[in-house]
N, C-alpha and C positions, 0 to 999 in steps of 0.2 A: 310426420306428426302435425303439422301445419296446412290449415286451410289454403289452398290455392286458386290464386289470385287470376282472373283469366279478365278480357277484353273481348265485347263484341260491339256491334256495328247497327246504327241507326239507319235504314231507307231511305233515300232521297223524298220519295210521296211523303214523305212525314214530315219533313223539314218545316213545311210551310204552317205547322201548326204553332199557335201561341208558345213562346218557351217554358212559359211554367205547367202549361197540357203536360209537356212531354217530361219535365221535371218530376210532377207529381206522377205521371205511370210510373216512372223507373222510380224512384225513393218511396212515396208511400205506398204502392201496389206492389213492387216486385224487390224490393228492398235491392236498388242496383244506386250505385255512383255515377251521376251523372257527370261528366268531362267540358269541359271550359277551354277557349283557347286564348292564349295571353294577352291575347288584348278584351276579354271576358265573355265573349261571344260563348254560345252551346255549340258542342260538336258534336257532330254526328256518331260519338261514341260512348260506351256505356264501362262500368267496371262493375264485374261478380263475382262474390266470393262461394268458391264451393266450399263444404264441409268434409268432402272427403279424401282420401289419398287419389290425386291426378294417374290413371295407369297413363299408358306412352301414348294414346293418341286422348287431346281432350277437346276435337274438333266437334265430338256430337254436344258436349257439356254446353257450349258457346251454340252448335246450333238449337239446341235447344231452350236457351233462356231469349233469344232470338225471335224463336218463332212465338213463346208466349206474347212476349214483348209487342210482338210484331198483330196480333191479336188484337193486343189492349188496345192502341194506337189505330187501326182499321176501327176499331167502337169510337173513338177519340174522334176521329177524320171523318166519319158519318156521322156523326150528333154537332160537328164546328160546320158542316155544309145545312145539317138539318134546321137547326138552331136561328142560322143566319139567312134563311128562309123567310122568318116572321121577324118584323121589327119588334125592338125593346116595349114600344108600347104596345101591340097587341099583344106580346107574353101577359104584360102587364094585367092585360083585361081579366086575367084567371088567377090573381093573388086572390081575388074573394073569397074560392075556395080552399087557401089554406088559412088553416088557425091560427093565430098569433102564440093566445092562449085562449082557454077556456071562460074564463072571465074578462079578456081585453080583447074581444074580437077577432076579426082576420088581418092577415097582412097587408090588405085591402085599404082596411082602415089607419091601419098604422102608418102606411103609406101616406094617407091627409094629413094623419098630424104631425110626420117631420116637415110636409110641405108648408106647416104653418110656423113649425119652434124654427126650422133651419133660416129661413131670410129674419126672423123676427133676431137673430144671434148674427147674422148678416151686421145688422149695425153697428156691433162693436167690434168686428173685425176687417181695417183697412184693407181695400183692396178686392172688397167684396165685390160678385155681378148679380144683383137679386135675380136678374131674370136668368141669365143661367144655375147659379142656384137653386131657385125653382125646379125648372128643368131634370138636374141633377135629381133632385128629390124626387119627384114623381118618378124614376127611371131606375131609382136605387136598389129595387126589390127584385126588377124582374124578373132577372137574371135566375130568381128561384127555382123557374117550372121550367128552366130550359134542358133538355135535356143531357148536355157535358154535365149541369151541377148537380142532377139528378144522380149522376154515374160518378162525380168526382165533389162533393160537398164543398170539402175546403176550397174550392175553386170560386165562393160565390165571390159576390163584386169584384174577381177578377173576370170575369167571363163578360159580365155586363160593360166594363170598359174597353173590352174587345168588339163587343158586337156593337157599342155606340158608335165606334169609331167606324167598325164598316157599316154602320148605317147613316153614317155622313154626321152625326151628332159633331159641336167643337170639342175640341182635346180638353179643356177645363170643364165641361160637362163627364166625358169619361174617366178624367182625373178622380176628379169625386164621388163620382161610382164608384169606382178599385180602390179608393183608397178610403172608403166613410167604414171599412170594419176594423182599422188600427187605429191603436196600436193592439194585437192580440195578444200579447203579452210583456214581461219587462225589457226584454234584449230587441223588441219589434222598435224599429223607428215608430215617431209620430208623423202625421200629414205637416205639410207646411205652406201647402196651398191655401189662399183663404176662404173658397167653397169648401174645399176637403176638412178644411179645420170647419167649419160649420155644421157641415153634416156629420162628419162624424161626433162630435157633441152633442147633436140634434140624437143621434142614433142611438146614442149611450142615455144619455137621461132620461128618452123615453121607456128604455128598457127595464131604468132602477124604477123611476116613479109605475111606471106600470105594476112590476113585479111583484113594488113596496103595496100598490093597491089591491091588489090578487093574494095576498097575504105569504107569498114568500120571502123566503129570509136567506143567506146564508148564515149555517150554525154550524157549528166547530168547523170540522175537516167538510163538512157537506156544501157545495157551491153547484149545483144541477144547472144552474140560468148564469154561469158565472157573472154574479154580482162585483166579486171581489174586482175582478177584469176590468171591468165598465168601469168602476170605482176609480182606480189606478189608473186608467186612459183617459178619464175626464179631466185628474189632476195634472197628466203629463203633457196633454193637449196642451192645456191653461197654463201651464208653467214655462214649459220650451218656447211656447209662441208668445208667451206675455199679455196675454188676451186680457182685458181690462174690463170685467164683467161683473155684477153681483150675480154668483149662483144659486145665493136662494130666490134669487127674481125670476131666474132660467127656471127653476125646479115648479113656481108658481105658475108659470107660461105651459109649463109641461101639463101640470095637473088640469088646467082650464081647456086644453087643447081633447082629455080623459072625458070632462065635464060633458063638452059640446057634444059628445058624442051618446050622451047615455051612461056613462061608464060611471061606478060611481067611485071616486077619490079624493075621501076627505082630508079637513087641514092638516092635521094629524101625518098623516104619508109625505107632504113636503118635508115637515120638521124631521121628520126617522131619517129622510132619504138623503139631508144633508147633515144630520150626525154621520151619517155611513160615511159619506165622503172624506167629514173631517178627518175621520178615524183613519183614512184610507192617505190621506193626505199625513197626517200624523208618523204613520210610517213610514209613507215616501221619504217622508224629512230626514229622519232616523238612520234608513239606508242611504241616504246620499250622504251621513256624514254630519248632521247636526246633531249634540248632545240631548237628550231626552227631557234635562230640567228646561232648557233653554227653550223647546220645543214648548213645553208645557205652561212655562211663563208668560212665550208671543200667544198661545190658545188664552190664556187665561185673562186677559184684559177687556177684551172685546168680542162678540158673536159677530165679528168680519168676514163677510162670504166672499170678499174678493182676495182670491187665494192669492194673485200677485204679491199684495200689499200684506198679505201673512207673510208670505218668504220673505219680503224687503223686512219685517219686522224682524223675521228668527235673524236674519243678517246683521243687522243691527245690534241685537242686542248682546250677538257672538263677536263682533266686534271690539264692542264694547267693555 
């Protein structure tokens, strides 16, 4: 009556690929467990569960989740050879033709203006390097038209700090590649790099303020652009790292960055874009464990956009 549980075996030729390549064929494409060895490395081995009653030999079951397996990773292992063929910045040259959105251009352009919000956020976080930051920035998209992300999505800004690295790029330039799309959700860590925390702030606000310009929302249960996400990542950045910034001065950098281009985003879209936040922040506070009137009292004093100095506030007055 019981699913039965079998083990098969990863190729040597595969090994050499990025470990989360081979994580993502086996878990999101062929719904398999990937295996760990105790000191946390990937092993060469996989676990599947069949659905059906095991007869006495289940040597073909295993060869054949094997040979698909072994498929997907042959497409894996020619798109990580193809890929790395062209550096990061000639990918680059062909974000023009893809859309951001309809109304905020291609990712071409979006590409200019985190190169202008992320060093401009550079200054209020120690430890920054503008020019690799920079760097960073221009490099952070490219990853889009490669062909692994083509074939495996979720892979993006992991892929791009793989190929920076074999293309001699520093390790704090691919850092902040792979890690400028967290946190993707609540259990995600945050960056803790301070390019990474840069960019990924940079990445997130351009997204709301854009969005907020474009006339999207989310409503009720609908979040299509997840807003709610960026929401929650920009507060968690800001809060884990302590980052000492006014964010409606970020959101006003944002919209000027919309401006220069054509785009049009009036005053109006700052103001929404950091109610959203508050609201997002609001809750933050809530789940971690602050009472809701107390929550409400630190909101109620002052329109402070420096989120730090709100929580030092809720703190205080829970203290209190």
């Amino acid at each position: 009556e019981w699913p039965v549980v079998l083990m098969g075996g990863i190729e040597p030729e595969f090994l050499g690929l990025p470990d989360e390549v081979l994580i993502t064929s086996m878990k999101s494409h062929q719904k398999y467990f990937p295996l760990h060895t105790k000191e946390g490395d990937l092993a060469p081995w996989f676990i599947m569960v069949s659905n059906i009653e095991s007869l006495s030999e289940t040597s073909s079951i295993v060869d054949g989740n094997e040979r698909v397996l072994r498929a997907r990773l042959h497409d894996a292992k020619f798109f990580w050879e193809t890929d790395r063929a062209i550096s990061l910045s000639d990918h680059g040259k062909s974000l023009s033709q893809i859309t951001f959105h309809a109304k905020l251009g291609s990712i071409a352009e979006r590409v200019v203006r985190l190169s202008v919000l992320a060093p401009k956020l550079g200054n209020f976080v120690p430890g920054t390097n503008s020019e690799l930051l920079l760097r960073a920035a221009t490099l952070c998209k490219a990853d889009l038209v490669t062909e692994m992300v083509g074939e495996f999505a979720e892979l993006q800004g992991v892929m791009g700090k793989y190929y920076a690295l074999a293309q001699g790029e520093q390790a704090a330039v691919a850092e902040a590649i792979g890690g400028h799309y967290a946190p993707l959700g609540p259990t995600m860590s945050c960056p803790t790099e301070s390019n990474c925390i840069c960019l990924a702030l940079a990445d997130k606000i351009d997204t709301l303020v854009g969005m907020f310009a474009a006339g999207e929302r989310a409503t009720g249960s609908k979040d299509p652009f997840a807003l709610r996400r960026a929401a929650l990542g920009i507060v968690r950045i800001i809060l884990e790292n302590k980052v000492r910034v006014s964010l409606s001065e970020i959101i006003v950098w944002s919209r000027k960055t919309y401006i220069e281009q054509g785009i049009e985003c009036k005053d109006e879209v700052g103001q929404m874009v950091w109610l959203f936040i508050r609201d997002r922040l609001k809750v933050h506070l809530r789940e971690v464990g602050f009472r809701h009137d107390i929550v409400d009292a630190a909101f109620s004093v002052s329109d402070d956009a420096d989120l730090v100095r709100l929580r030092l506030r809720i703190e205080a007055l829970q203290d209190f």
